[in-house]
mmCIF entry with sequence, helices, sheets and N, C-alpha, C, O atoms, coordinates in Angstrom:
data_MODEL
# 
_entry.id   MODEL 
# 
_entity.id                         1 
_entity.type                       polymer 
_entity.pdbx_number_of_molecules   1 
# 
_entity_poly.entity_id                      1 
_entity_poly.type                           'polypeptide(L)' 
_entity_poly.nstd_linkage                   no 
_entity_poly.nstd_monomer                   no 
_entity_poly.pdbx_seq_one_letter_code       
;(UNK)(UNK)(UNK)(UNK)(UNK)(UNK)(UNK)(UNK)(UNK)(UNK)(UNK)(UNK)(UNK)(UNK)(UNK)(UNK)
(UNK)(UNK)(UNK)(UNK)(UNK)(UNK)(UNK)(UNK)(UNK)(UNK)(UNK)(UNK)(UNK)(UNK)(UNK)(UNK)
(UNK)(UNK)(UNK)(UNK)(UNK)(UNK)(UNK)(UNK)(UNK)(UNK)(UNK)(UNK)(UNK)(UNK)(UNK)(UNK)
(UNK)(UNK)(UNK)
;
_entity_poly.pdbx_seq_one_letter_code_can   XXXXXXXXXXXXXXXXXXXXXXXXXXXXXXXXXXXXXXXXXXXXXXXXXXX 
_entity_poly.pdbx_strand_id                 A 
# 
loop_
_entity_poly_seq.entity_id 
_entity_poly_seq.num 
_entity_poly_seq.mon_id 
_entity_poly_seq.hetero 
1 1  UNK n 
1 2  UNK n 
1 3  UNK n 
1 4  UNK n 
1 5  UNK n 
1 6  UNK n 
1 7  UNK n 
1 8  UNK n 
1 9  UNK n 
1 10 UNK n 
1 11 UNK n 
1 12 UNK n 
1 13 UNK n 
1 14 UNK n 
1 15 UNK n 
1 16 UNK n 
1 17 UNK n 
1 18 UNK n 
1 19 UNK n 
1 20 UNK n 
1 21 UNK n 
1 22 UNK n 
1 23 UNK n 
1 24 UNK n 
1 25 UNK n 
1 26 UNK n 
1 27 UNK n 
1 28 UNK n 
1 29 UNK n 
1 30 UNK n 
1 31 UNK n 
1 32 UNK n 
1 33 UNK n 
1 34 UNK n 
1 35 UNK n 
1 36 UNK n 
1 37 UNK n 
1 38 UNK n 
1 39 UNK n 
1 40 UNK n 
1 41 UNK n 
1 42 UNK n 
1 43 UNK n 
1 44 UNK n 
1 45 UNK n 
1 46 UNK n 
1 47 UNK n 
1 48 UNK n 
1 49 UNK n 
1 50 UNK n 
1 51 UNK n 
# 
_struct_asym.id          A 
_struct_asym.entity_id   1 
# 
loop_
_struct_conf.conf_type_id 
_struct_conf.id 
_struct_conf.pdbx_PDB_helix_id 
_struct_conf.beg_label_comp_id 
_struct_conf.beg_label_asym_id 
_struct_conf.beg_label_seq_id 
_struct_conf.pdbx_beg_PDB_ins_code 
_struct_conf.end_label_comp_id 
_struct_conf.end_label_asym_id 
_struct_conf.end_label_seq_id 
_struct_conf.pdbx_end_PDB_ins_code 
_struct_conf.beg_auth_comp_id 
_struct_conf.beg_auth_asym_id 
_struct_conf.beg_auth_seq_id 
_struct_conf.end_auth_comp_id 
_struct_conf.end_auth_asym_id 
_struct_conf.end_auth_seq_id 
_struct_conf.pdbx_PDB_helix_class 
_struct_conf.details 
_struct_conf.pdbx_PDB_helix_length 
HELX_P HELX_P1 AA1 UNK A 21 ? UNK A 29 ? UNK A 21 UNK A 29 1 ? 9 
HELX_P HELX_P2 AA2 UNK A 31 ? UNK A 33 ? UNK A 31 UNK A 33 5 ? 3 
# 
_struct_conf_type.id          HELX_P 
_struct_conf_type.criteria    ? 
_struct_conf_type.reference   ? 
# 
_struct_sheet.id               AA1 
_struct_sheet.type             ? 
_struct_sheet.number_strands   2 
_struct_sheet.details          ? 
# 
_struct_sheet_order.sheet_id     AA1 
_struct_sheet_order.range_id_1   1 
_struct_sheet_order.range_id_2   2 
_struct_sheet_order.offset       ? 
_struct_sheet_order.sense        anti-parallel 
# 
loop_
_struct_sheet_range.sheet_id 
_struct_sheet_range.id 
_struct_sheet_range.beg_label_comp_id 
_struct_sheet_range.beg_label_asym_id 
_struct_sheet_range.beg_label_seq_id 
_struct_sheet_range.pdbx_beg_PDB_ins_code 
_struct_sheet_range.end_label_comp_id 
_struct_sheet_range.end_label_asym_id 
_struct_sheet_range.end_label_seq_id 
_struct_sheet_range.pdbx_end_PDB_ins_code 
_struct_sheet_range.beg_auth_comp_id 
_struct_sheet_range.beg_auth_asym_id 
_struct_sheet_range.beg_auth_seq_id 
_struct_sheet_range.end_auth_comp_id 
_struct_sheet_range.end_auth_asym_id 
_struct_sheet_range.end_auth_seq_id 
AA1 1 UNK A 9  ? UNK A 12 ? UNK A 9  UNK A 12 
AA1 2 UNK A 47 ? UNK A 50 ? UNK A 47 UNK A 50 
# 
loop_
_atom_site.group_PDB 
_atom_site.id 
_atom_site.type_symbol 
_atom_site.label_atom_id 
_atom_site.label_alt_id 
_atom_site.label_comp_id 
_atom_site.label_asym_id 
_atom_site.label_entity_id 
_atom_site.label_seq_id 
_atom_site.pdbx_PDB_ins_code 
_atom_site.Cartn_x 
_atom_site.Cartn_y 
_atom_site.Cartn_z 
_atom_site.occupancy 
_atom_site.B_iso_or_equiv 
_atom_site.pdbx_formal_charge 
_atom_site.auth_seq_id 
_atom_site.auth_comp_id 
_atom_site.auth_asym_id 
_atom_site.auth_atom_id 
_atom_site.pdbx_PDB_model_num 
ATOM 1   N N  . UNK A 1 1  ? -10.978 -8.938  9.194   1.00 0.00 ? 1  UNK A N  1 
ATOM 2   C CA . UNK A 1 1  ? -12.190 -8.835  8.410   1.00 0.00 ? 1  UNK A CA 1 
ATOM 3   C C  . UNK A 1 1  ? -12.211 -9.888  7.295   1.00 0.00 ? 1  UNK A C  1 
ATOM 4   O O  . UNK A 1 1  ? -13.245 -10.477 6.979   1.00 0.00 ? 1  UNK A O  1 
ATOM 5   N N  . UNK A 1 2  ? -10.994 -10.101 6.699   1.00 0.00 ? 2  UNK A N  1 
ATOM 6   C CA . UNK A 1 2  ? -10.848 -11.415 6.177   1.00 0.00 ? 2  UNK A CA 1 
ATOM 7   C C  . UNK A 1 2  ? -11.440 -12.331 6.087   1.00 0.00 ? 2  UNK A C  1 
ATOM 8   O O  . UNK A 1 2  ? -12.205 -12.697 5.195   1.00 0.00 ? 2  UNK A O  1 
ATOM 9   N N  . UNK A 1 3  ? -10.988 -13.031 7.483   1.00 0.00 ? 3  UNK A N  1 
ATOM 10  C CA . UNK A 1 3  ? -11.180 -14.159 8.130   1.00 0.00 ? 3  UNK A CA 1 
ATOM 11  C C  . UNK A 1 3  ? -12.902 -14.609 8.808   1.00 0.00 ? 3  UNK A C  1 
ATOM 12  O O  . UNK A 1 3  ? -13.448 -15.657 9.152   1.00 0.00 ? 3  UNK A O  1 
ATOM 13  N N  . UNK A 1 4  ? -13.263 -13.263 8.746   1.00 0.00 ? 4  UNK A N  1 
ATOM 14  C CA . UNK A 1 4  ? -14.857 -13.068 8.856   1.00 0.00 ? 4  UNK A CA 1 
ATOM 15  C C  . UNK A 1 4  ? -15.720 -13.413 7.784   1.00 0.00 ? 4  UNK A C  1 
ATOM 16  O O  . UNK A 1 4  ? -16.718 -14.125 7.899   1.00 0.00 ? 4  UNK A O  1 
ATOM 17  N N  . UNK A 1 5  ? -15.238 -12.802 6.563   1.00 0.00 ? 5  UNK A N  1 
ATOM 18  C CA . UNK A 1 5  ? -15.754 -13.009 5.589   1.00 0.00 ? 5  UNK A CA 1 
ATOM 19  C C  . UNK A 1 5  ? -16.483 -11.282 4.805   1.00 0.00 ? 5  UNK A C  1 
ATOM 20  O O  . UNK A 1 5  ? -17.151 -11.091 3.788   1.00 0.00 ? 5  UNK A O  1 
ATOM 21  N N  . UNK A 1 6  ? -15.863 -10.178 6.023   1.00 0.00 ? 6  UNK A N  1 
ATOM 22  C CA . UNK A 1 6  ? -16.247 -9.708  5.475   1.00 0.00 ? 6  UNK A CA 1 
ATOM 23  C C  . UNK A 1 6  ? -15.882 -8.510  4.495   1.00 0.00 ? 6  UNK A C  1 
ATOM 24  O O  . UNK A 1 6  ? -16.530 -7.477  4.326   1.00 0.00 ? 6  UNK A O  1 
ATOM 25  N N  . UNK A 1 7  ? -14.644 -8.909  3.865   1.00 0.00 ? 7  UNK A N  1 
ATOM 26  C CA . UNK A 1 7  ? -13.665 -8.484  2.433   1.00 0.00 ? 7  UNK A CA 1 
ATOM 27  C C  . UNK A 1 7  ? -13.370 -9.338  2.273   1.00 0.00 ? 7  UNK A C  1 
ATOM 28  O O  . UNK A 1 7  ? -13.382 -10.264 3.083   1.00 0.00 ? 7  UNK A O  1 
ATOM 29  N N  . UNK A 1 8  ? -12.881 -9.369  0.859   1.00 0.00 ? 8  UNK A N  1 
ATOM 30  C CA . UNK A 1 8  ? -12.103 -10.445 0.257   1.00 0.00 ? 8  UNK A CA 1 
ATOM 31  C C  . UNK A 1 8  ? -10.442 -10.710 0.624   1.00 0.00 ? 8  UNK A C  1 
ATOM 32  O O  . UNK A 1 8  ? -9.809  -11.763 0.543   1.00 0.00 ? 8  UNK A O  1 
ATOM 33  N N  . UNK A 1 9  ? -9.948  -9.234  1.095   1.00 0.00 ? 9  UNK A N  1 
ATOM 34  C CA . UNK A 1 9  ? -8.788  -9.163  0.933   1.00 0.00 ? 9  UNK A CA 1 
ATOM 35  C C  . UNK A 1 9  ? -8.506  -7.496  1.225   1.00 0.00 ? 9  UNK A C  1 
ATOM 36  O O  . UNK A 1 9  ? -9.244  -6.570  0.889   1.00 0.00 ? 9  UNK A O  1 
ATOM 37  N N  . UNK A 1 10 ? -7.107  -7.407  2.012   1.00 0.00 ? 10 UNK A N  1 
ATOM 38  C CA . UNK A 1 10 ? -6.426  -6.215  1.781   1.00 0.00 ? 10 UNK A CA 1 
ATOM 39  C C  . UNK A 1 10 ? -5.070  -6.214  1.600   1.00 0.00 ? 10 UNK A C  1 
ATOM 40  O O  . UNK A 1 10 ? -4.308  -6.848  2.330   1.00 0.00 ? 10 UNK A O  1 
ATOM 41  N N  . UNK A 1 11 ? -4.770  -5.638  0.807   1.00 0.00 ? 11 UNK A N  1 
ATOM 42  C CA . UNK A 1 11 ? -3.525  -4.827  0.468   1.00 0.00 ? 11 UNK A CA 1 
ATOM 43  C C  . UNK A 1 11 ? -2.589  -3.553  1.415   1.00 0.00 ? 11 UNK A C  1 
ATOM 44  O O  . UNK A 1 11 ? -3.063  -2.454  1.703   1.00 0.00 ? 11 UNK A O  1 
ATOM 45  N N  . UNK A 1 12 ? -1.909  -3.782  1.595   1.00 0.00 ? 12 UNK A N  1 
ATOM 46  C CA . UNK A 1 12 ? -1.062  -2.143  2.321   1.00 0.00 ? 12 UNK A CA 1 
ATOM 47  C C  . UNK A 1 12 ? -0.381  -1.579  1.350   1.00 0.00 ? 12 UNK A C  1 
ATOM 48  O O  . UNK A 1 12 ? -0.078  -2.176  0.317   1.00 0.00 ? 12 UNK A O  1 
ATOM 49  N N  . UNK A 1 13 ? -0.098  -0.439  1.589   1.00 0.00 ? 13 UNK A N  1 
ATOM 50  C CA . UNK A 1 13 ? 0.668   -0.227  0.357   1.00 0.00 ? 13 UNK A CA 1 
ATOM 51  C C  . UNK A 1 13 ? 1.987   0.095   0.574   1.00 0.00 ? 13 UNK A C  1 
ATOM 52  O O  . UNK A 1 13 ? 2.557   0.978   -0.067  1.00 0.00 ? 13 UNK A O  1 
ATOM 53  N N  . UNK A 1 14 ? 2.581   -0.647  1.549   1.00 0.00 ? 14 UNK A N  1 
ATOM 54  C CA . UNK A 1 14 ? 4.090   -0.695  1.553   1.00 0.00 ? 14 UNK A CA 1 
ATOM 55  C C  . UNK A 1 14 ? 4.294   -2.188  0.932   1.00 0.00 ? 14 UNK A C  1 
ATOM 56  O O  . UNK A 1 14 ? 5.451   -2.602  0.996   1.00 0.00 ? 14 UNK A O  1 
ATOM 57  N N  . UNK A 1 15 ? 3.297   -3.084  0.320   1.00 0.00 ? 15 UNK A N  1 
ATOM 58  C CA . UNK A 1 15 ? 3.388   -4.012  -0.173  1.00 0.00 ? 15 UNK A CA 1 
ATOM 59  C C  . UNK A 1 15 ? 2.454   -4.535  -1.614  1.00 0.00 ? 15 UNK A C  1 
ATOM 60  O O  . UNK A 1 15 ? 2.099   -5.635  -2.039  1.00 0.00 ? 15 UNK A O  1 
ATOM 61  N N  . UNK A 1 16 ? 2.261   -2.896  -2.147  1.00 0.00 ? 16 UNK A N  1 
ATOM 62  C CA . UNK A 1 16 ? 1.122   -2.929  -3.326  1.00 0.00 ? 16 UNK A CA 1 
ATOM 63  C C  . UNK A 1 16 ? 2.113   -2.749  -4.543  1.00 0.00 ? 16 UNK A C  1 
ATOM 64  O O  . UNK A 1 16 ? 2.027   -1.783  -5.302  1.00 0.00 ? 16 UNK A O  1 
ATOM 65  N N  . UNK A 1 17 ? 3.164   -3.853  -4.690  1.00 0.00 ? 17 UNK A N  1 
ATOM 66  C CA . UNK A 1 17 ? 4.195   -3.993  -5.713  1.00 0.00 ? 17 UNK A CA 1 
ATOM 67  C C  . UNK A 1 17 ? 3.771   -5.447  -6.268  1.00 0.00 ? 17 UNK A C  1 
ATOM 68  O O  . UNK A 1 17 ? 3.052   -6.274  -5.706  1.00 0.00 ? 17 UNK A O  1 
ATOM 69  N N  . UNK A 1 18 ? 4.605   -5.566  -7.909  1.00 0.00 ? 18 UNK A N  1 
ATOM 70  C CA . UNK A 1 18 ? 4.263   -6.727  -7.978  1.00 0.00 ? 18 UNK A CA 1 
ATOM 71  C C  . UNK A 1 18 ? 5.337   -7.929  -7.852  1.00 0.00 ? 18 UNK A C  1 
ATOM 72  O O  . UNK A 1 18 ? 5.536   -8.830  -8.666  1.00 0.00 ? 18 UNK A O  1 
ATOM 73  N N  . UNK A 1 19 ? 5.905   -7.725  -6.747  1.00 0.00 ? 19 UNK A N  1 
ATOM 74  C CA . UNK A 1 19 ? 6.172   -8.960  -5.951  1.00 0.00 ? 19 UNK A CA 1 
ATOM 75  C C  . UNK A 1 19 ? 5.553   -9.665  -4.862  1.00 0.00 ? 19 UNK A C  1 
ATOM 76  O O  . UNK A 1 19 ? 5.822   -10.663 -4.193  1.00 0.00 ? 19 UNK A O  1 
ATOM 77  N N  . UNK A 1 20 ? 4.646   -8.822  -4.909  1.00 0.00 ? 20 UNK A N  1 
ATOM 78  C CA . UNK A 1 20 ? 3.625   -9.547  -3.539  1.00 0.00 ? 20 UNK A CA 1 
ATOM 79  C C  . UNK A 1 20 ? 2.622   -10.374 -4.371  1.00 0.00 ? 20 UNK A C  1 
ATOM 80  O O  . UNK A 1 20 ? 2.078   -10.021 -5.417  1.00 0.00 ? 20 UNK A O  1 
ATOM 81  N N  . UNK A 1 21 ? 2.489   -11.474 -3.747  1.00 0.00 ? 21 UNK A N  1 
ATOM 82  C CA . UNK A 1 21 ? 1.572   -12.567 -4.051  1.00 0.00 ? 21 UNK A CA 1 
ATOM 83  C C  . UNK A 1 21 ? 0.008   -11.545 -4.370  1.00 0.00 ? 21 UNK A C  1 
ATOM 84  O O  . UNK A 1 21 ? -0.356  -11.214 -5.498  1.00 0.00 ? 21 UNK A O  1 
ATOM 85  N N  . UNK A 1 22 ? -0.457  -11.323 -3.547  1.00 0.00 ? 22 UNK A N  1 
ATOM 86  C CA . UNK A 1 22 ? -1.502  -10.485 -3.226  1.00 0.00 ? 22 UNK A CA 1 
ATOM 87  C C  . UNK A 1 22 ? -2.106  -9.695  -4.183  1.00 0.00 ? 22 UNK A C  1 
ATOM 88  O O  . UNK A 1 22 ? -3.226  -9.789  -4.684  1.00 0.00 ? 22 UNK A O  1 
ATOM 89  N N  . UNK A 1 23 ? -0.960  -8.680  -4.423  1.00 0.00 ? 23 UNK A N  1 
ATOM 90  C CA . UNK A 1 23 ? -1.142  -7.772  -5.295  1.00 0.00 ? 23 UNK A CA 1 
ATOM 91  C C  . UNK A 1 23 ? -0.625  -8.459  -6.833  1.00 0.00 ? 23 UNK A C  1 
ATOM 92  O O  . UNK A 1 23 ? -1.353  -7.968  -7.697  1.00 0.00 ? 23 UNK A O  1 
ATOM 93  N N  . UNK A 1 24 ? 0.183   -9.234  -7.335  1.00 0.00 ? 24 UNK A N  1 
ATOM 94  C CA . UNK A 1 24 ? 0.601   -10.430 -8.439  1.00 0.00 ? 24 UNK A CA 1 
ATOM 95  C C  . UNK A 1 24 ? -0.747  -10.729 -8.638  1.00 0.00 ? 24 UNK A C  1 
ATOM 96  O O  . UNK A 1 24 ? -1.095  -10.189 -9.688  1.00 0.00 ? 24 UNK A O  1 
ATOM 97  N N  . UNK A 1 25 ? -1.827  -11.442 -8.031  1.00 0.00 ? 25 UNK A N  1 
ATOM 98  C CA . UNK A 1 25 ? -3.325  -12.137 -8.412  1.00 0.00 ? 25 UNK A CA 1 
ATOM 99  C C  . UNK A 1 25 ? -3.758  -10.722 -8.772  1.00 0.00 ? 25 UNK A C  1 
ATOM 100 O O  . UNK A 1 25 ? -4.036  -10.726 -9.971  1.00 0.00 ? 25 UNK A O  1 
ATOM 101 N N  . UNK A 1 26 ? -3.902  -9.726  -8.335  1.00 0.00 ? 26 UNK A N  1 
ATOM 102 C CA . UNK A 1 26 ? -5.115  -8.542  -8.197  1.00 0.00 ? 26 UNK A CA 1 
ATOM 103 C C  . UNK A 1 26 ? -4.769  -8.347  -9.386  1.00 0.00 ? 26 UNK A C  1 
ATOM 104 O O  . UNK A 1 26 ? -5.668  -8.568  -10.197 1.00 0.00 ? 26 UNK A O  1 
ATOM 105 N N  . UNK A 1 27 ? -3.093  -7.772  -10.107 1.00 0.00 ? 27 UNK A N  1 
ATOM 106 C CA . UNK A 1 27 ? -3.049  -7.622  -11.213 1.00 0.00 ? 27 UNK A CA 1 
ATOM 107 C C  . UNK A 1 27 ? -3.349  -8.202  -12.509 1.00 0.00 ? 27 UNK A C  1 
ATOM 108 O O  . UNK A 1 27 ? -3.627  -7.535  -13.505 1.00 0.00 ? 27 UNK A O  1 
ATOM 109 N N  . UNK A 1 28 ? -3.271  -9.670  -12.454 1.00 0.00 ? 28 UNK A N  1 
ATOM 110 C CA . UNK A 1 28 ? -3.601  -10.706 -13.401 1.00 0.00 ? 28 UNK A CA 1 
ATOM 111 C C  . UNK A 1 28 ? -4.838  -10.199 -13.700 1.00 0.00 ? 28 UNK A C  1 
ATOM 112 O O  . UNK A 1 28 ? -5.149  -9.800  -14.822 1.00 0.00 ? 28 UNK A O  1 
ATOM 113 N N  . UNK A 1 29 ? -5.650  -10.199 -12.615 1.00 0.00 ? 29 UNK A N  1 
ATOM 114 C CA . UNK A 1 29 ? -7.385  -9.845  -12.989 1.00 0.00 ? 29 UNK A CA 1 
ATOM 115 C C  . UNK A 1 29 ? -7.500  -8.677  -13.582 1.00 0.00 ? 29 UNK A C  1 
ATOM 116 O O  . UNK A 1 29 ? -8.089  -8.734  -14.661 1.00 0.00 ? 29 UNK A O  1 
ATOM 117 N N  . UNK A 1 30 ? -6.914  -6.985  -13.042 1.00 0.00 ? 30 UNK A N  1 
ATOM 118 C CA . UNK A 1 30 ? -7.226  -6.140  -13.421 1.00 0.00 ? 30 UNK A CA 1 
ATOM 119 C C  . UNK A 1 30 ? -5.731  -5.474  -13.715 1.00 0.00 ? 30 UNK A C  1 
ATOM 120 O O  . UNK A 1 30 ? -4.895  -4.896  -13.020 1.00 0.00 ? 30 UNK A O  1 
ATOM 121 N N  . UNK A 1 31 ? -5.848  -5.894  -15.241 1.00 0.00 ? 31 UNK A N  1 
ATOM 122 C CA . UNK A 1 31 ? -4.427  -5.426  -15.918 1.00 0.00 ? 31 UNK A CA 1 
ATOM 123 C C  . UNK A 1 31 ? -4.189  -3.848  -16.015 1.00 0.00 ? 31 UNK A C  1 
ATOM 124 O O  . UNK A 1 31 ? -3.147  -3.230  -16.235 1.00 0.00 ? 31 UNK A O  1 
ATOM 125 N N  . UNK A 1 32 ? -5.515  -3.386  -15.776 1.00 0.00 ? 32 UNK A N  1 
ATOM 126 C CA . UNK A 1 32 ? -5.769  -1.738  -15.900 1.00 0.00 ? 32 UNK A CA 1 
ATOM 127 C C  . UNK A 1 32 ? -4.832  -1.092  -14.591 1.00 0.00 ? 32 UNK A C  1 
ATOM 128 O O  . UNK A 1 32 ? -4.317  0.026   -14.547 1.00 0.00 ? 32 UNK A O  1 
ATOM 129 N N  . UNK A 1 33 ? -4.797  -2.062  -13.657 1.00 0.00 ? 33 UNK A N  1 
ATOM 130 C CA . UNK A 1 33 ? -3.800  -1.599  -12.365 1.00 0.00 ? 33 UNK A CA 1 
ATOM 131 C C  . UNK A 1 33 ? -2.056  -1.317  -12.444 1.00 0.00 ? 33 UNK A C  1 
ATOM 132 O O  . UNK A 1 33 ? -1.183  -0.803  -11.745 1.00 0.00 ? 33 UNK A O  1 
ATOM 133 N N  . UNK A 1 34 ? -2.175  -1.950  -13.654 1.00 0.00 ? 34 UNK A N  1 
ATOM 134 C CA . UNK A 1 34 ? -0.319  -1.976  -14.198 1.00 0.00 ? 34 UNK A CA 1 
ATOM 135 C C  . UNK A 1 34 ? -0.321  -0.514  -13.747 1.00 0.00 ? 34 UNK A C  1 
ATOM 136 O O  . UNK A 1 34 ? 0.289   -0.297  -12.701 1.00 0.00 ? 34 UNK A O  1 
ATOM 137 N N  . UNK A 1 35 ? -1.032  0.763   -14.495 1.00 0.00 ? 35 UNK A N  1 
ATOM 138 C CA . UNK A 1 35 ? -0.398  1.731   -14.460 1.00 0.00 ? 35 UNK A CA 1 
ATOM 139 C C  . UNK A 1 35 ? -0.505  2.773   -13.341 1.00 0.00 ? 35 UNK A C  1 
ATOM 140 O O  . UNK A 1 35 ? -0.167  3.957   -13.336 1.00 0.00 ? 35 UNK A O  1 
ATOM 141 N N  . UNK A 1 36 ? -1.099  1.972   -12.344 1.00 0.00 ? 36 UNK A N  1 
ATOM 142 C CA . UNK A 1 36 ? -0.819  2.836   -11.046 1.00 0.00 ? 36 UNK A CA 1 
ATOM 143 C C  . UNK A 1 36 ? 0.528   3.076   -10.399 1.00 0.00 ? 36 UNK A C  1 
ATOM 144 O O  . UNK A 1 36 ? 1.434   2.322   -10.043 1.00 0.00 ? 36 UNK A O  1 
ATOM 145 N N  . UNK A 1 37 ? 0.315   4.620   -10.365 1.00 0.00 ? 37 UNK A N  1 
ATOM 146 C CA . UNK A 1 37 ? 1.537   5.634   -9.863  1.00 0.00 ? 37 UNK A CA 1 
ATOM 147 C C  . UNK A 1 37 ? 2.312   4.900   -8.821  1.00 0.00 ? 37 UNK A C  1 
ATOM 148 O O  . UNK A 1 37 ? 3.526   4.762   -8.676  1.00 0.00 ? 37 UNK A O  1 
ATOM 149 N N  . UNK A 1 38 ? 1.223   4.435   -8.088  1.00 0.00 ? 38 UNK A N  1 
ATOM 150 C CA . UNK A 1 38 ? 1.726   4.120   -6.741  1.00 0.00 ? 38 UNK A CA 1 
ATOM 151 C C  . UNK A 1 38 ? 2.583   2.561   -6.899  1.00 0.00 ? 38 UNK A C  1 
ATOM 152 O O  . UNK A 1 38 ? 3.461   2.251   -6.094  1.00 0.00 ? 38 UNK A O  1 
ATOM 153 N N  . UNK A 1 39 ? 2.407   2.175   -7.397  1.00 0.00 ? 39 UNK A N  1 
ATOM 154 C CA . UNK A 1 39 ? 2.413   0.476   -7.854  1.00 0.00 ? 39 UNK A CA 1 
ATOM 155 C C  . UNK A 1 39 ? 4.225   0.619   -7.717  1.00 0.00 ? 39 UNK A C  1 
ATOM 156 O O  . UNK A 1 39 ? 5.042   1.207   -8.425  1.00 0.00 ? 39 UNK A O  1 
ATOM 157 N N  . UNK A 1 40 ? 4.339   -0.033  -6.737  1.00 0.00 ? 40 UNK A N  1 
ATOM 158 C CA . UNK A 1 40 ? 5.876   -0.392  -6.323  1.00 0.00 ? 40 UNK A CA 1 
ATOM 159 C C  . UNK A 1 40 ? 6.601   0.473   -5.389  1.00 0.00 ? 40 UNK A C  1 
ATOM 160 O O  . UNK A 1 40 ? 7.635   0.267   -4.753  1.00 0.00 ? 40 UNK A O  1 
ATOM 161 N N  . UNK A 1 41 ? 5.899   1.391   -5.445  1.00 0.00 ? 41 UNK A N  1 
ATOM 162 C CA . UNK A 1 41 ? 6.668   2.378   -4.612  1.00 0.00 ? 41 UNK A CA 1 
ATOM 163 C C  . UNK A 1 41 ? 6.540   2.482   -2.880  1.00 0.00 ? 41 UNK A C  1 
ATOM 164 O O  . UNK A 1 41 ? 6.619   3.481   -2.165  1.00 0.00 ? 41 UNK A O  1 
ATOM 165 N N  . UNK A 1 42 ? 6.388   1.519   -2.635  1.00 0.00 ? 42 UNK A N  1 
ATOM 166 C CA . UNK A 1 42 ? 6.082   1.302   -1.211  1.00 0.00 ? 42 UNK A CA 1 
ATOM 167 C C  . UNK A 1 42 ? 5.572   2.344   -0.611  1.00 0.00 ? 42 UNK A C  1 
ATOM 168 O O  . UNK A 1 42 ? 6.370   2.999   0.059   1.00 0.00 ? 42 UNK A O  1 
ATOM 169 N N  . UNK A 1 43 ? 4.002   2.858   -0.659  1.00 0.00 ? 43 UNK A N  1 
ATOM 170 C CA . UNK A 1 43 ? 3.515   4.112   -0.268  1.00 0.00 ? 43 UNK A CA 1 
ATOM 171 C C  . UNK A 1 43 ? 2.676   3.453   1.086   1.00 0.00 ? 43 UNK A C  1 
ATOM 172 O O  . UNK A 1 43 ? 1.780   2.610   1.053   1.00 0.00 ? 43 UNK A O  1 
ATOM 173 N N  . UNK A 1 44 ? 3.184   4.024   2.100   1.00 0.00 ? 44 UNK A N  1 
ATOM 174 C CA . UNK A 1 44 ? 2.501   3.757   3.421   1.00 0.00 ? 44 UNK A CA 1 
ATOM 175 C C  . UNK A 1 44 ? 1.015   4.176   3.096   1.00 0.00 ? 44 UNK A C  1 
ATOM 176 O O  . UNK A 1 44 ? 0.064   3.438   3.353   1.00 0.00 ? 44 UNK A O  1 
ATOM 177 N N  . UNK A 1 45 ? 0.881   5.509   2.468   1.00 0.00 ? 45 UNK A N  1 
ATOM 178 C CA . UNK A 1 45 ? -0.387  6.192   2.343   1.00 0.00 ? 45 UNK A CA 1 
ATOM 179 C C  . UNK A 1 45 ? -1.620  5.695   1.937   1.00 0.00 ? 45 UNK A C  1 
ATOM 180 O O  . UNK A 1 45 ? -2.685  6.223   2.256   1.00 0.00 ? 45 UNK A O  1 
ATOM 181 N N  . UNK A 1 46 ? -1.493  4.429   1.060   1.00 0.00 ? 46 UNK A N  1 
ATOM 182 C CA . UNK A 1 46 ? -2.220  3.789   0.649   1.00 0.00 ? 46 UNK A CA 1 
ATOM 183 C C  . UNK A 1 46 ? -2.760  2.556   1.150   1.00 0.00 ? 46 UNK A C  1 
ATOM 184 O O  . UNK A 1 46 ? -1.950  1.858   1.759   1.00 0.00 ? 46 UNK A O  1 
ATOM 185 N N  . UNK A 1 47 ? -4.341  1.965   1.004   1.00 0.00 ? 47 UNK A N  1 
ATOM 186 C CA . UNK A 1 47 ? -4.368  0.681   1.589   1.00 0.00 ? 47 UNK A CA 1 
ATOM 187 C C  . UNK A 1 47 ? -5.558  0.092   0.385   1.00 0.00 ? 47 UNK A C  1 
ATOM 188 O O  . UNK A 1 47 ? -5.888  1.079   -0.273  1.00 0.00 ? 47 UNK A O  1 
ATOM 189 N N  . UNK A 1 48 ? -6.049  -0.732  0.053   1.00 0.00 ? 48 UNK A N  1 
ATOM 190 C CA . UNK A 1 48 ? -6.636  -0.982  -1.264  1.00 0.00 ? 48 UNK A CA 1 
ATOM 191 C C  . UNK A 1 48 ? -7.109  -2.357  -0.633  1.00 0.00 ? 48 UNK A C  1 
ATOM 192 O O  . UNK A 1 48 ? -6.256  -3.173  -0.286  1.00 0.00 ? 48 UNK A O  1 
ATOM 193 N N  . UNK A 1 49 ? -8.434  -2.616  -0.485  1.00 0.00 ? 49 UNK A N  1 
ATOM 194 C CA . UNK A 1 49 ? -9.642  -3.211  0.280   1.00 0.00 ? 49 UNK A CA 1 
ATOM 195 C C  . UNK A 1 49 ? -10.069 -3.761  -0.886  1.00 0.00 ? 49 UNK A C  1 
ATOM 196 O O  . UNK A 1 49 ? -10.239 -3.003  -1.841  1.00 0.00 ? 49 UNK A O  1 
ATOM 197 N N  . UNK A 1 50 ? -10.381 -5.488  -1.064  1.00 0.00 ? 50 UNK A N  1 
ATOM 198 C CA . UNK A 1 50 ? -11.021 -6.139  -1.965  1.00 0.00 ? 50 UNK A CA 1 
ATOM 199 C C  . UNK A 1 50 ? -12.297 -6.303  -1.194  1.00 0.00 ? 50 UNK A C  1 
ATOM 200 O O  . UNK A 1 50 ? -12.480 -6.386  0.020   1.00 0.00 ? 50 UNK A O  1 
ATOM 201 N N  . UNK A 1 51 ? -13.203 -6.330  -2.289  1.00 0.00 ? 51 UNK A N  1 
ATOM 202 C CA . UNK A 1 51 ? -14.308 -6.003  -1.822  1.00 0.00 ? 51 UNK A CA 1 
ATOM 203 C C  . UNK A 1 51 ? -15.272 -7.730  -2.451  1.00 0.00 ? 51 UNK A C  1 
ATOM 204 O O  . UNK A 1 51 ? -16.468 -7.892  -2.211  1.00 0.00 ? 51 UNK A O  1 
# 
């Protein structure tokens, strides 16, 4: 959907830490994301769709 054009971007959340490139930019922008629970914890459960 990407590559279509039609999101900007997704995230998984076995990779919604901030060592991922991905999620590193998302945070810069929205510093309010620092304090998500989930943030590092490699949660399969999660997937987080730029819109």
């Amino acid at each position: 959907m990407t590559q279509n054009g039609q999101i900007r971007g997704c995230i998984f959340g076995e990779n919604w830490s901030k060592s991922d490139e991905t999620t590193w930019k998302l945070l810069q922008s929205h510093a309010e994301l620092k304090r998500d629970s989930d943030l590092g914890r490699g949660n399969r459960g999660i997937t987080i769709v730029l819109l």
